[in-house]
C-alpha positions as CSV (number, residue, x, y, z in Angstrom):
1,X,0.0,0.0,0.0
2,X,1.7,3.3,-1.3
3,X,2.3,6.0,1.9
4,X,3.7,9.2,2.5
5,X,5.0,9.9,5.9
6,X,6.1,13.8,6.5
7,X,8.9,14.4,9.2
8,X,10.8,17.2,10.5
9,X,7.7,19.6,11.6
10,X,7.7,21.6,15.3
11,X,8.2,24.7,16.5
12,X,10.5,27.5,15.5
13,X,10.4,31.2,16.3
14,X,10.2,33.6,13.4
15,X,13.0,34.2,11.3
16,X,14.0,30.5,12.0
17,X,14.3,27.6,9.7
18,X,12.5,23.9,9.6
19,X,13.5,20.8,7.1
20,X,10.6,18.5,6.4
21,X,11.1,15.3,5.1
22,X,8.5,13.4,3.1
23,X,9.1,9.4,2.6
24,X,7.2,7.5,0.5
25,X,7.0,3.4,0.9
26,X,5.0,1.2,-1.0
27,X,5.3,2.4,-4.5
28,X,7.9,4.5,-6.4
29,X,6.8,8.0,-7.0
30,X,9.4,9.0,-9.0
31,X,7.1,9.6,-12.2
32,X,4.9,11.8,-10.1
33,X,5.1,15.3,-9.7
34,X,5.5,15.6,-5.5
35,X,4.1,18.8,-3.9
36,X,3.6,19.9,-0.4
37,X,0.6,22.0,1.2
38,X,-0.3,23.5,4.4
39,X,-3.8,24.2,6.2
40,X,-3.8,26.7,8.7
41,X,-6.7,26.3,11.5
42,X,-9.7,27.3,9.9
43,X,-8.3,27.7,6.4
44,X,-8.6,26.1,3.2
45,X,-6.1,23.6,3.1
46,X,-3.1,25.9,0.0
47,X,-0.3,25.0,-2.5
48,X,3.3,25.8,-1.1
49,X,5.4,24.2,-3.2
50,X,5.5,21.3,-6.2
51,X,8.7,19.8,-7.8
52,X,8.6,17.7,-11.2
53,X,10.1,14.1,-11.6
54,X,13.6,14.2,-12.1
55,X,13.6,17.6,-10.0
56,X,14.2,19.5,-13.3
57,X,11.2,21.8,-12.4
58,X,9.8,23.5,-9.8
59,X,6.9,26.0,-8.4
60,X,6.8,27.9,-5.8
61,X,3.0,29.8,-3.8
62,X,4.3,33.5,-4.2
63,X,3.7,33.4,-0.5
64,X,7.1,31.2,0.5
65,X,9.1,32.4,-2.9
66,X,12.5,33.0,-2.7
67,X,12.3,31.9,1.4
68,X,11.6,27.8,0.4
69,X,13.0,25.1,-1.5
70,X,11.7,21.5,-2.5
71,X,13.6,19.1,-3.4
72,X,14.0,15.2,-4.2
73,X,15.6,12.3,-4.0
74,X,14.3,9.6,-5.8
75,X,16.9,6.5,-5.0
76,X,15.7,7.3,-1.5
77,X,12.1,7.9,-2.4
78,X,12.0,11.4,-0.2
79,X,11.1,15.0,-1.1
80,X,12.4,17.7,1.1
81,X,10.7,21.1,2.1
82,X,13.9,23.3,3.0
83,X,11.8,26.4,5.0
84,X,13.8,29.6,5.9
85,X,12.8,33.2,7.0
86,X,9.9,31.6,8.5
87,X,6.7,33.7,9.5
88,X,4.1,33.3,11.6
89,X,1.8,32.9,9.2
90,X,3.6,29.8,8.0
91,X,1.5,28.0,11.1
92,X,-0.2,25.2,9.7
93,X,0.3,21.6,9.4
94,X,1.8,20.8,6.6
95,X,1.5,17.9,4.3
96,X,3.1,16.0,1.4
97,X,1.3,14.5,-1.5
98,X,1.6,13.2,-5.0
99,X,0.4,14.1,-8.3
100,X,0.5,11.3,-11.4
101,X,-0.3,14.5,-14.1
102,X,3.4,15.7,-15.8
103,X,4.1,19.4,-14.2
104,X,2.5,22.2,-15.2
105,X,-0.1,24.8,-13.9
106,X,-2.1,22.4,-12.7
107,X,0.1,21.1,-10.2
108,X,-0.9,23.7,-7.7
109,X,-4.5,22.4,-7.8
110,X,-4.9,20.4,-4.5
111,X,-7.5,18.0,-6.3
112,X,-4.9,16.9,-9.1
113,X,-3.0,14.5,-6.4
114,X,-4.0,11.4,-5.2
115,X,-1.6,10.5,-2.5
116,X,-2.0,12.3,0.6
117,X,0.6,12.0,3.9
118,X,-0.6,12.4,7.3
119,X,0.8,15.5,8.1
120,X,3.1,17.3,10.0
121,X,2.7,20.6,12.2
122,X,4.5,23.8,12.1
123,X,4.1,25.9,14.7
124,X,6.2,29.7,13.9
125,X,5.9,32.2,17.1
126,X,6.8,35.7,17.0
């Protein structure tokens, strides 16, 4: 059965910097585009950040541009969410899921993936 289990959340005061670790089990995902979201309390769960197979491409939510990086690793089957300058508003949990559609505009659509993790909170004080 194909899993995604996201590591690496806590908590950080602002200006700080998390690593989250995604590793998939089960199947290889390395065709799939892997993307990571977040869902604040009371908020519509949002795109942060989607990286193509191979890692040749990536997207970014203007929101964390220029402040986070995704990355992957397929012989390990792990994707990596590198999070620096972080905000308060970055508070959410924060999860990792895969999409089997190549990479394009699409890929910040949270419907578009089918495998979900369990999540993992980020908690950014000021």
């Amino acid at each position: 059965q194909a899993q995604l289990v996201e590591s690496g959340g806590g908590w950080v005061q602002a200006g700080g910097s998390l690593r989250l670790s995604c590793a998939a089990s089960g199947r290889t995902f390395s065709s799939y585009v892997m993307g990571w979201f977040r869902q604040a309390p009371g908020k519509e769960r949002e795109f942060v950040a989607a990286i193509s197979w191979r890692g040749t491409s990536t997207i970014y939510a203007d929101s964390v541009k220029g402040r986070f990086t995704i990355s992957r690793d397929d012989a390990k089957n792990t994707v990596r969410l590198q999070m620096n300058s972080l905000k308060p508003e970055g508070t959410a949990v924060y999860y990792c899921a895969a999409n089997p559609a190549p990479m394009g505009p699409t890929s910040t659509i949270r419907m578009k993936y089918d495998y979900w993790g369990q999540g993992t909170q980020v908690t950014v004080s000021s």
